[in-house]
N, C-alpha and C positions, 0 to 999 in steps of 0.2 A: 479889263481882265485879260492878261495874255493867257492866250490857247494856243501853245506850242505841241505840234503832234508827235509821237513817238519817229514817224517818217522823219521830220526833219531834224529831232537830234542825231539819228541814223545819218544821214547827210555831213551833219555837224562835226561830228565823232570822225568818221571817214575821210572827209576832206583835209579834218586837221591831220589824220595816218599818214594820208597819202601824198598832198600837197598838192591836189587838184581835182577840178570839179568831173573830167574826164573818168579820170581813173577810179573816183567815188562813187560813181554811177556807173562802169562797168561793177566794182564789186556787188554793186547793189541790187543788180540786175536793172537799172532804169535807164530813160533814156539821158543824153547831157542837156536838155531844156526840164526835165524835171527834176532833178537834180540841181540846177540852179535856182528854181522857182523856186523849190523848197527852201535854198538856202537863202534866196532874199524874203521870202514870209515872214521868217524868223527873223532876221535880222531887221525888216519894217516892225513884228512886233517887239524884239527890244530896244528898236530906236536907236540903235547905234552899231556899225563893223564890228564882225569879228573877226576878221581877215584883212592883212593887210599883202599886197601883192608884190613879191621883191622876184626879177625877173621871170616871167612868166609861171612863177610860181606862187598858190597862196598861203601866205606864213599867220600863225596866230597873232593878235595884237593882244595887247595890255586884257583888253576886255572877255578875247576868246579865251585866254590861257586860265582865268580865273575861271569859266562857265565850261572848260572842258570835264574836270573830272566831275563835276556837277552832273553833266550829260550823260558821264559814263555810269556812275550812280544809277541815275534816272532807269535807265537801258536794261540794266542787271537787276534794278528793281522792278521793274517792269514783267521782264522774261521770269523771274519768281516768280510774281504773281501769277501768272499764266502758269508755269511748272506746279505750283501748290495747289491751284484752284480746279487744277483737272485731274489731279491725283497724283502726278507724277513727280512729286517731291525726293523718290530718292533716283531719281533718273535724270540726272544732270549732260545739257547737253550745252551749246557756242562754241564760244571760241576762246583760248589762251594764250596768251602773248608772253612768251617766257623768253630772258638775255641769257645767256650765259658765255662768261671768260672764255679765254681758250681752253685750259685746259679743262676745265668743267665740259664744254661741249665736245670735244673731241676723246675726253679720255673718263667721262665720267656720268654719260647720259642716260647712261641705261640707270645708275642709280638714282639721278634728279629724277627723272621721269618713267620708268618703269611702271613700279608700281600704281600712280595716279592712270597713266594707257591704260592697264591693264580693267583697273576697277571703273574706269568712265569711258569704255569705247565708242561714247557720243559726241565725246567732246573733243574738237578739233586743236592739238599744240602745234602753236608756230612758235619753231627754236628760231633764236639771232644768234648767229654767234660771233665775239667781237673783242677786244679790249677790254680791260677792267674799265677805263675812263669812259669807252664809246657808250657802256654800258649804262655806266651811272648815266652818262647825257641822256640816254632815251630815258629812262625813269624818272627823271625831271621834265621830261619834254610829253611826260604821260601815254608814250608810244609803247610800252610796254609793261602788265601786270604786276611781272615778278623779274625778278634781277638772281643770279649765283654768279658771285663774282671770286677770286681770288683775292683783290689787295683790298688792304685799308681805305672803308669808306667813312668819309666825316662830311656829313652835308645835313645840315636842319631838319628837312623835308623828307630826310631818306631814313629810316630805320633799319636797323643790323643785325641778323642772327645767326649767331656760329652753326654752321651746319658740317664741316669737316675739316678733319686735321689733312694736311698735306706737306710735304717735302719737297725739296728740289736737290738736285745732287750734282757733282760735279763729275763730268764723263769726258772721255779719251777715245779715241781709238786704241785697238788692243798694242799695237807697235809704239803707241807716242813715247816717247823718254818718260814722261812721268806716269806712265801705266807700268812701266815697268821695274820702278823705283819702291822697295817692301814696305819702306816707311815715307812720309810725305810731309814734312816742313811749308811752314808760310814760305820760306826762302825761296823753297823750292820753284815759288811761280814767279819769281822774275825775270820779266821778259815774256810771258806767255801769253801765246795770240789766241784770242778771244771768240766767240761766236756769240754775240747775243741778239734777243728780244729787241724789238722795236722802241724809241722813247714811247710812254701812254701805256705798255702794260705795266702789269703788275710782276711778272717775272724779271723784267729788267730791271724794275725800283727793288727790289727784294735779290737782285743778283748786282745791282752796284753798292748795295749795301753793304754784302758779304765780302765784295774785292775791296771795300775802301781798306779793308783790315790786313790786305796782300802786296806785296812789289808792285811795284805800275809794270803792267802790263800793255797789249795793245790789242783796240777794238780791230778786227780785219772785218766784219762782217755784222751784216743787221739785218736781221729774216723778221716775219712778222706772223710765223707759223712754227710751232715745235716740232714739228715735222720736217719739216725744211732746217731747221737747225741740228736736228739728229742726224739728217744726210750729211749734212757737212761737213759734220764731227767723223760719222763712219770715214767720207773720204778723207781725212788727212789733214782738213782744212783748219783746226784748230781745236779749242778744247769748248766747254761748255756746261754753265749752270742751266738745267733742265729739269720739269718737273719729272718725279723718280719714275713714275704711275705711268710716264711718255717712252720710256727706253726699256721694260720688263721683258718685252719680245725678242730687241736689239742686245741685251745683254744675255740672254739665254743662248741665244744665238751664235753668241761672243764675237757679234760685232762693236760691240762697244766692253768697255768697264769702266765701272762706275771707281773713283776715285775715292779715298777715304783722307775725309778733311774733318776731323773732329773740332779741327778748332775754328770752323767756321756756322754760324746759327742760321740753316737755311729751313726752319720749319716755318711755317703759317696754318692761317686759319681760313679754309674758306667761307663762304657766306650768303646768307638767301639776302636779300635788299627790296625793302617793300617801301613804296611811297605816304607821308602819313595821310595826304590829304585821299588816299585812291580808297574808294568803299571797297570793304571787305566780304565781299558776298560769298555765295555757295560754291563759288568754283575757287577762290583761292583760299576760301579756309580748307575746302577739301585739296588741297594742293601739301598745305603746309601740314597737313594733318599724315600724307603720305611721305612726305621730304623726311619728317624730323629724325 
């Protein structure tokens, strides 16, 4: 009969976060000889690696990736039981591992996460903030609970739910020629130097969408921060599709003005992304319960 301890899925679980047995056992508060004991216990009793070692790092094999959210189950069901059993059912406390896109995490955190802070000051959120694509990877790679992403996700194992409308808008500098032009023509962009998003997000696939429909233009520049693409635009550097909800300050300011291009479709949808295989326990049904 295997007899795996709660200890060493803890182990299990951390090692696969972190990518090593060092760094699992400071989280863990343990020493690195226990810390590896437990993880070879475990791995004596299922008779076969979960870990395979690709430069001095350890990577999950075939075997771990299937027993990881398994583990994390186990963990969350576990910490229930202790929360139910001692009364404290509606006193949710861990930890949550939340992605979000850029513009979500930079321009839209207080509402992902607001309200869930507010009503569980127990429980510890770790934001990533990253690409739409980096994003999806960790939610496949099971390093992460919950996912708000920006662009279009289509992947088997990943589930999708609309959670807000969004826009991106086309912005100038207030001097640029075509800020200053009353009406605005497709024609009007040819030849216009570009500032865009990085390849991998989601604002750039949703902003070469929008130009395939304009004059070829040319790319001058690729930031990999909306921030940094706002600067560039204020100085002179070019023009730029950017999310509307990133420039509200800079155009009030009237460092910027936003361009009117009617006959370009720069809206979307953004979205929560949950993995089907990750249990859904008390902390992210209470999650999606404060999101929606």
């Amino acid at each position: 009969m295997i007899n795996i301890s709660p200890r060493q899925l803890e182990v299990f679980v951390q090692i696969a976060r972190l990518g090593s047995v060092r760094a699992a056992a400071e989280t863990l508060h343990l020493t690195q000889p226990a810390a590896s004991m437990a993880l070879a216990e475990m791995e004596r009793q299922l008779e076969a690696p979960v870990f395979a070692r690709e430069r001095g790092r350890l990577r999950l094999n075939t075997r771990g990736r299937e027993l990881l959210p398994l583990a994390q189950e186990l963990l969350e069901r576990y910490a229930e039981f202790g929360r139910v059993g001692t009364g404290g059912a509606d006193e949710l406390g861990g930890e949550l591992r939340v992605g979000a896109s850029n513009t979500v995490g930079n321009y839209r955190v207080g509402e992902l996460l607001g309200e869930f802070v507010r009503a569980h000051p127990h429980v510890s959120v770790r934001l990533r903030v990253s690409n739409t694509s980096e994003i999806v990877a960790a939610m496949l790679d099971h390093a992460l609970e919950l996912g708000c992403v920006e662009g279009p996700v289509a992947h088997p194992s990943l589930e999708v739910r609309p959670w807000r409308d969004d826009a991106l808008v086309v912005c100038a500098s207030p001097d640029h020629p075509l800020a200053r032009k009353r009406r605005l023509e497709p024609e009007d962009f040819a030849g216009a130097r570009w500032v865009l998003r990085e390849p991998g997000s989601a604002t750039r696939s949703l902003s070469e969408r929008a130009l395939s429909s304009l004059p070829a233009g040319e790319t001058v520049l690729e930031l990999d921060q909306a921030e940094a693409i706002k600067q560039a635009v204020i100085a002179g550097l070019g023009i730029a599709c950017i999310p509307e909800v990133a420039i509200i300050d800079a155009v009030e300011a009237g460092r910027l003005k936003v361009l009117r291009t009617p006959f370009l479709d720069l809206h979307r949808k953004l979205s929560l992304v949950l993995h089907r295989q990750r249990y859904r326990g008390a902390l992210i049904e209470a999650f999606l319960g404060s999101a929606g």
